[in-house]
C-alpha positions as CSV (number, residue, x, y, z in Angstrom):
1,X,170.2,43.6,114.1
2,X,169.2,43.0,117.6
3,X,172.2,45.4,119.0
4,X,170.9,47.9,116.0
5,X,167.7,47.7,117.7
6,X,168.8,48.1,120.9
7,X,170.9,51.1,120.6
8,X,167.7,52.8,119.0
9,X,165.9,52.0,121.7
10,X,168.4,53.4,124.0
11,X,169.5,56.9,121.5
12,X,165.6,57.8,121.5
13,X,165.9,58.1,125.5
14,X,163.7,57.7,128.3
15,X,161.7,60.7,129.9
16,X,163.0,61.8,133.0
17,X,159.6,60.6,134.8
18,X,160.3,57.8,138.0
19,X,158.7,54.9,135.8
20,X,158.6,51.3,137.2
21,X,156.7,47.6,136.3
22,X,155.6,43.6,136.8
23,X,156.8,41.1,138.6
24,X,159.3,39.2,136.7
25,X,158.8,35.6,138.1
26,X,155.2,35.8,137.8
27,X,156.2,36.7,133.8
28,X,158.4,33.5,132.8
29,X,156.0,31.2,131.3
30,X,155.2,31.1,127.3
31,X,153.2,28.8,124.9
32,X,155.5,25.7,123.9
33,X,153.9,26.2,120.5
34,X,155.3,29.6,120.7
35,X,158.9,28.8,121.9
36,X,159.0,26.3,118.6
37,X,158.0,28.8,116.1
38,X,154.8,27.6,115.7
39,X,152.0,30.3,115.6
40,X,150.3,30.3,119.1
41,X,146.7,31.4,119.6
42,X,147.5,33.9,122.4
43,X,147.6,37.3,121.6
44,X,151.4,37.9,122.7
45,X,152.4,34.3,122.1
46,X,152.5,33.0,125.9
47,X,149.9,31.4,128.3
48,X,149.7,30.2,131.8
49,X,149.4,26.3,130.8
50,X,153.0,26.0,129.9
51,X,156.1,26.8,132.2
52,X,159.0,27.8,130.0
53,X,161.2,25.7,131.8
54,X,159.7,22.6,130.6
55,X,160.2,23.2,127.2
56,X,161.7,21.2,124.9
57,X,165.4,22.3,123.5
58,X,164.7,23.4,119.8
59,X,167.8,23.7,117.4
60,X,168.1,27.6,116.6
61,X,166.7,27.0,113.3
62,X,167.0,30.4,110.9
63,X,162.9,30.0,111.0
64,X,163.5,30.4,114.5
65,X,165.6,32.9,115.2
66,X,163.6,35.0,112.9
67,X,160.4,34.3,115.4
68,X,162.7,35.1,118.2
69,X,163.6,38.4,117.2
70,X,159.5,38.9,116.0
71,X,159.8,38.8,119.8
72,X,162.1,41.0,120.6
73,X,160.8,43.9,118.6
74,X,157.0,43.1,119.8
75,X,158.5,43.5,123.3
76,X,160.0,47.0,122.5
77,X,156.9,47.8,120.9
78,X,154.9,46.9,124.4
79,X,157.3,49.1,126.1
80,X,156.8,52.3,124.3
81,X,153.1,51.7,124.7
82,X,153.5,51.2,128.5
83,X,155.7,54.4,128.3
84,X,152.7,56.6,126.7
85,X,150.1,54.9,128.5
86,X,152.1,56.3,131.6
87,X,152.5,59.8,130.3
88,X,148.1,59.4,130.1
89,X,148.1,58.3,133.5
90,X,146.5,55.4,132.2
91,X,147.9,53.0,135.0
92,X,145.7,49.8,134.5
93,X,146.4,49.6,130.5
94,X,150.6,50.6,131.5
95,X,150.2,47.5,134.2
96,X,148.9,45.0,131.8
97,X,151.5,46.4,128.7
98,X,154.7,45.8,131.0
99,X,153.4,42.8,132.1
100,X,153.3,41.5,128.4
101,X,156.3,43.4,127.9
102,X,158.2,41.4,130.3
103,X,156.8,37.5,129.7
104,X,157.9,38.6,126.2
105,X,161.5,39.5,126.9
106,X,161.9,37.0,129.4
107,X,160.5,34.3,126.5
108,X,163.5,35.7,124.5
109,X,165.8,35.8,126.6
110,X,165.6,32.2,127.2
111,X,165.9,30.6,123.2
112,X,169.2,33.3,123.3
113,X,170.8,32.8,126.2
114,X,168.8,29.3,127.4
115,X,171.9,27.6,127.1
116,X,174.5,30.3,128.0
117,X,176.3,31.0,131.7
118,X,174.2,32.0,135.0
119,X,175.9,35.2,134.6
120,X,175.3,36.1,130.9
121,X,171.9,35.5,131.2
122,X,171.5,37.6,134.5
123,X,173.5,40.9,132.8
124,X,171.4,40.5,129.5
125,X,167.8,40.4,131.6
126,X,169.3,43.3,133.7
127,X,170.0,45.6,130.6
128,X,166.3,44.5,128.8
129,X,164.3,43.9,131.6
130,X,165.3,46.8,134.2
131,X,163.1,49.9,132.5
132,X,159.9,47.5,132.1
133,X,160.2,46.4,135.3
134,X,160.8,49.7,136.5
135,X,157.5,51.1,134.5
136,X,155.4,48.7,135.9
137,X,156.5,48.6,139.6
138,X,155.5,52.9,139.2
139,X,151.9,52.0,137.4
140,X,151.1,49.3,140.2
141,X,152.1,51.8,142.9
142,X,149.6,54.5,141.3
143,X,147.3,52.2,141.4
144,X,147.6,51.6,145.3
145,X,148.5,48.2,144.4
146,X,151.6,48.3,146.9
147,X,152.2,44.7,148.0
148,X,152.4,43.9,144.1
149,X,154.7,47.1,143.7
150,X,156.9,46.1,146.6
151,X,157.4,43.3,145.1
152,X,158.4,44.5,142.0
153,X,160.7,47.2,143.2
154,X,162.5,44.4,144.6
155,X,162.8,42.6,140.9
156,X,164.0,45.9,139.7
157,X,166.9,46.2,142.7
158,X,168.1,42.4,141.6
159,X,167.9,43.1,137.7
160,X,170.0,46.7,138.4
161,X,172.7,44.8,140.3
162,X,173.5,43.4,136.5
163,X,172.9,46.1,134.6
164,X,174.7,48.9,133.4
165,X,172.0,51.4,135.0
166,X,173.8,54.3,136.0
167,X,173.6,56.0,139.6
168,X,170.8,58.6,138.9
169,X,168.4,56.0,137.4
170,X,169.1,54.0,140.2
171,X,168.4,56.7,143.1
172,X,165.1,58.0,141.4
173,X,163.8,54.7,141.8
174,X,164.8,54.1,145.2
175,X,162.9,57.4,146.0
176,X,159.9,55.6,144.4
177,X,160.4,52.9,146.6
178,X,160.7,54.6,149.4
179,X,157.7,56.3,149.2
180,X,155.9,53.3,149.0
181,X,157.4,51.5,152.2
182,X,156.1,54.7,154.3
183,X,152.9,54.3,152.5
184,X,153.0,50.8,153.9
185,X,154.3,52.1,157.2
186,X,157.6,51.5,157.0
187,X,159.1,54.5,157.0
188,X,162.1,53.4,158.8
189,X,162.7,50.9,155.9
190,X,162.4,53.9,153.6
191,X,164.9,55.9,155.6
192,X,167.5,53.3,155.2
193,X,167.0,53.1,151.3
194,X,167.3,56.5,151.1
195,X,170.2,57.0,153.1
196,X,171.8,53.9,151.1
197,X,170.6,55.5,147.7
198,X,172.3,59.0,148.1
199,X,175.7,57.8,148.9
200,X,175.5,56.3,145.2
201,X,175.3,59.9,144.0
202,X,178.4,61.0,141.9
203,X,177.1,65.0,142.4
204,X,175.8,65.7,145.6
205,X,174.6,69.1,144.1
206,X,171.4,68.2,142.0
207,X,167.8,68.7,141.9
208,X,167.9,65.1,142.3
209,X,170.0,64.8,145.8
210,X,167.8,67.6,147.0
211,X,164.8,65.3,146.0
212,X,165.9,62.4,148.5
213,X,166.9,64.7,151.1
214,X,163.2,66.7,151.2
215,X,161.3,63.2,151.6
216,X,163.7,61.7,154.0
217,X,162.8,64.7,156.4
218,X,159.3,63.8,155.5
219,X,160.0,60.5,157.0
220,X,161.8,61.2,159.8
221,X,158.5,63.8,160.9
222,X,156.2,60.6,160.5
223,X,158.3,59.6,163.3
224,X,158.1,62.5,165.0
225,X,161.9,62.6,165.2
226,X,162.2,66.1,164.0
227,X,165.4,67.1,165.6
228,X,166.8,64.5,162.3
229,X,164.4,65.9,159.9
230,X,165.3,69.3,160.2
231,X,168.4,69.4,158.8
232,X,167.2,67.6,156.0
233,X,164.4,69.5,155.6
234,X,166.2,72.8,155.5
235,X,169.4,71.4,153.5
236,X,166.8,69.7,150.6
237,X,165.1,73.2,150.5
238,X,168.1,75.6,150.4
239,X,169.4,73.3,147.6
240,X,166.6,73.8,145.9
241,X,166.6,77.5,145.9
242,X,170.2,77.3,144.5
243,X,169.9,74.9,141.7
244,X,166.3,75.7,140.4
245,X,165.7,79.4,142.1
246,X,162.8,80.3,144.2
247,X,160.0,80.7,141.4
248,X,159.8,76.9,140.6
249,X,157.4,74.1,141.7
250,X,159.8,71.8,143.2
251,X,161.7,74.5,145.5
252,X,158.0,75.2,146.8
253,X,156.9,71.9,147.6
254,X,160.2,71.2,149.4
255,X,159.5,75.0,151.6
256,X,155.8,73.6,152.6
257,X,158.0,70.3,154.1
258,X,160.1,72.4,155.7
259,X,157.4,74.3,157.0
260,X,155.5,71.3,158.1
261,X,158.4,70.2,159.5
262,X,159.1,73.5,162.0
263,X,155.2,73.6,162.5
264,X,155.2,69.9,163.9
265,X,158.3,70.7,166.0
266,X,156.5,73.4,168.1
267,X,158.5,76.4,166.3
268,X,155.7,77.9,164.8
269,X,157.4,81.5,164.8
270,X,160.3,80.3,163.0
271,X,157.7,78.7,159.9
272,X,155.6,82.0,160.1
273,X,158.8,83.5,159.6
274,X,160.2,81.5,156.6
275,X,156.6,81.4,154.7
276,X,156.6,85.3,155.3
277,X,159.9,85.9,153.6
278,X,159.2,83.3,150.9
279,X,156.4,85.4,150.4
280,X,158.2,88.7,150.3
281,X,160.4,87.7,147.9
282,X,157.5,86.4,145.7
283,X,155.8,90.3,145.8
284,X,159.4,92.0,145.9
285,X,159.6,90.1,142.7
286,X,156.0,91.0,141.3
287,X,155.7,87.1,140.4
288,X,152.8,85.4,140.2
289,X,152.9,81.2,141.7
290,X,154.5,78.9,140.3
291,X,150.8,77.8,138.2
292,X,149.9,81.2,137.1
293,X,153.6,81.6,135.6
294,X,153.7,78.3,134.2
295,X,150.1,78.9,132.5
296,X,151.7,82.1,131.1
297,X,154.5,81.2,130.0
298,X,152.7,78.0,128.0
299,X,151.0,80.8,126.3
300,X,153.6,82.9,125.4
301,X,155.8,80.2,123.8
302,X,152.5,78.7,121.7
303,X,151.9,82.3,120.5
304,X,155.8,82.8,119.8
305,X,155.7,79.7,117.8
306,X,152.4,79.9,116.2
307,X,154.0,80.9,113.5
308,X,155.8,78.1,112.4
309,X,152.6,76.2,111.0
310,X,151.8,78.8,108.8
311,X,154.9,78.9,106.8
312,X,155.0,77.4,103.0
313,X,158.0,74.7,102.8
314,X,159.6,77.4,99.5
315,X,159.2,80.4,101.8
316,X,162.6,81.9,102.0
317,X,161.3,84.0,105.5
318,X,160.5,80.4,106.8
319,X,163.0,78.3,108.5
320,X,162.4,75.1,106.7
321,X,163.9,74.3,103.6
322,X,164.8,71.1,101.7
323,X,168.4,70.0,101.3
324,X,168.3,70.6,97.8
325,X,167.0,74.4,97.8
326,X,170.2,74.5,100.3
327,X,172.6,73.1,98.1
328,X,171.7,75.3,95.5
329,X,171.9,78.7,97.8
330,X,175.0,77.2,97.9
331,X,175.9,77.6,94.6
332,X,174.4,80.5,93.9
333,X,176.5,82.2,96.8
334,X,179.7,80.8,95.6
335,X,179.5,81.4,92.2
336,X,178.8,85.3,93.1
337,X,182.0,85.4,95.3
338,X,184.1,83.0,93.2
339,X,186.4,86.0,91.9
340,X,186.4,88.2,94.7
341,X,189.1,89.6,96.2
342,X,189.7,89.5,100.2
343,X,192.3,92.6,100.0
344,X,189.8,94.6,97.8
345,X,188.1,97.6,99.8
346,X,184.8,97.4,98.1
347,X,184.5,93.7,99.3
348,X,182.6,94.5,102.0
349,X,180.0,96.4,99.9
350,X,179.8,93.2,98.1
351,X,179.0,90.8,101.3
352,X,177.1,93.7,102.7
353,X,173.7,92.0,101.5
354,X,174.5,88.8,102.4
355,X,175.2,90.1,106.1
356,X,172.4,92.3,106.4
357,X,170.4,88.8,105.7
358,X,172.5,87.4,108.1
359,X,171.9,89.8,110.9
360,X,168.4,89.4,110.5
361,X,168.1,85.7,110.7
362,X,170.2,85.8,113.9
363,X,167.6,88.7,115.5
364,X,164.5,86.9,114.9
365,X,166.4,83.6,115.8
366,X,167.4,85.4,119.5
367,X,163.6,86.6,119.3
């Protein structure tokens, strides 16, 4: 059950948004009452009065096990509310949710694995603890909390040296990270994750790679070392034009750094002239920015699907029917075909309704 859980958790997916969390050592103690089955009065079973290292070693009792896995699927639960309290922007709520998440992980990590090998125990809290942790090191950040966040981020580096977290995840939150060390002036400490995060890249040629490289030429101009950040700047930008095309948020924050970046450097002329032919290529274009186009484009999907609400479950122009009115088409179709010959030239006559249906479906499906 708990690896049916687990790879539920992990099919349903994570959004593609840099989320962080807690401090795990500051999440380790739990209600002894808690550890032993018994019902606890805290809320998520765990206090500060009792330091889960000194309790007692409880048999794994089925009455316990079944508590212990209560656990686990309170601390998913916690997670997915720290995941929608982030979408909300609802940092303080996400903080406190991940923080809960964690102590309850951590509390059932240790009646599973209490007794098992350094090692076991350090790759099963990497592959539960590593997207909390991640969430709340993000919500603290927001929250300008950035000594706690630092912190954190450096839990989340530890827990991914033991889990299975694969490169991207890994360089997206380094980015994070990064940004925060040059929010707490140390930008050459962000340079140097950076720098260490991109060689983990697989494929050099994504939005992602084009993501470090824009904001490590942002660094390097707080230093005012702009002979390095230009070539960053102008290889993160270019990159972006060619993976995501000009007419897209990203590639336009990643011009205004470059542009920054020229400005700052005393070559005003060659900025003017980069904003001028971004420009020119907007109007040559007739596009609007990137806001106007996404504002219209949000309308013209709601109206193109607008439709879709309105139609009756039975309506055969509608696009969703039950299984069973399926299976019975089904029939129907076979049974009017069953004696029909291939080779016979009137066939086609035959099929021709079926294909004119056919046809249509696919047009208004292309629509």
């Amino acid at each position: 059950l708990f690896m049916f859980v687990r790879a539920v958790r992990q099919f349903r997916g994570r959004s593609s948004v840099f989320r962080l969390t807690p401090s795990v050592t500051g999440c380790r103690r739990i209600n002894r009452s808690f550890a032993s089955g018994v019902e606890s009065d805290s809320e998520f079973g765990f206090s500060d009065a009792e330091d889960i290292n000194e309790s007692p070693v409880v048999a794994h009792t089925p009455d316990l096990m079944q508590t212990n896995l209560q656990r686990f699927e309170r601390a998913l639960e916690l997670q997915q509310k720290g995941e929608s309290f982030m979408r909300e922007d609802n940092f303080d709520m996400a903080v406190s949710t991940y923080s809960s998440c964690i102590g309850i992980f951590n509390a059932f990590l240790e009646f599973k694995y209490g007794e098992s090998e350094t090692s076991v125990m350090d790759q099963q809290r990497g592959e539960l603890l590593t997207d909390p942790t991640i969430g709340l090191a993000f919500a603290q950040q927001c929250l300008g909390r950035l000594e706690e966040a630092e912190e954190t981020y450096k839990d989340v580096i530890e827990l991914m040296k033991h889990s299975k977290a694969d490169n991207e995840k890994y360089v997206r939150c380094i980015i994070n990270y990064a940004e925060l060390l040059c929010q707490s002036e140390k930008p050459l400490l962000a340079i140097d994750n950076i720098k260490e995060a991109i060689e983990k890249l697989d494929n050099k040629k994504t939005d992602l790679h084009a993501s470090a490289l824009s904001n490590l030429a942002i660094y390097y101009a707080v230093l005012k070392r702009y002979d390095d950040a230009l070539p960053y700047a102008k290889e993160g930008y270019e990159m972006f034009c060619k993976i995501l095309g000009k007419n897209n948020a990203y590639t336009e924050n990643a011009l205004k750094a470059y542009v920054r970046v020229l400005t700052e450097a005393g070559r005003e002329d060659e900025a003017k002239e980069l904003q001028e032919s971004w420009e020119k290529s907007r109007r040559e274009s007739e596009l609007p920015s990137s806001k106007e186009m996404e504002q219209k484009i949000t309308a013209k999907v709601e109206e193109s699907l607008s439709h879709f609400s309105k139609k009756k479950t039975f309506d055969p122009e509608g696009l969703i029917v039950p299984p069973e009115v399926l299976e019975q088409q089904k029939k129907v179709f076979e049974g009017t075909f069953e004696d029909v010959d291939f080779d016979d030239p009137n066939f086609i006559e035959k099929i021709a309704p079926e294909l004119k249906t056919l046809y249509e479906f696919l047009g208004k499906s292309k629509e």
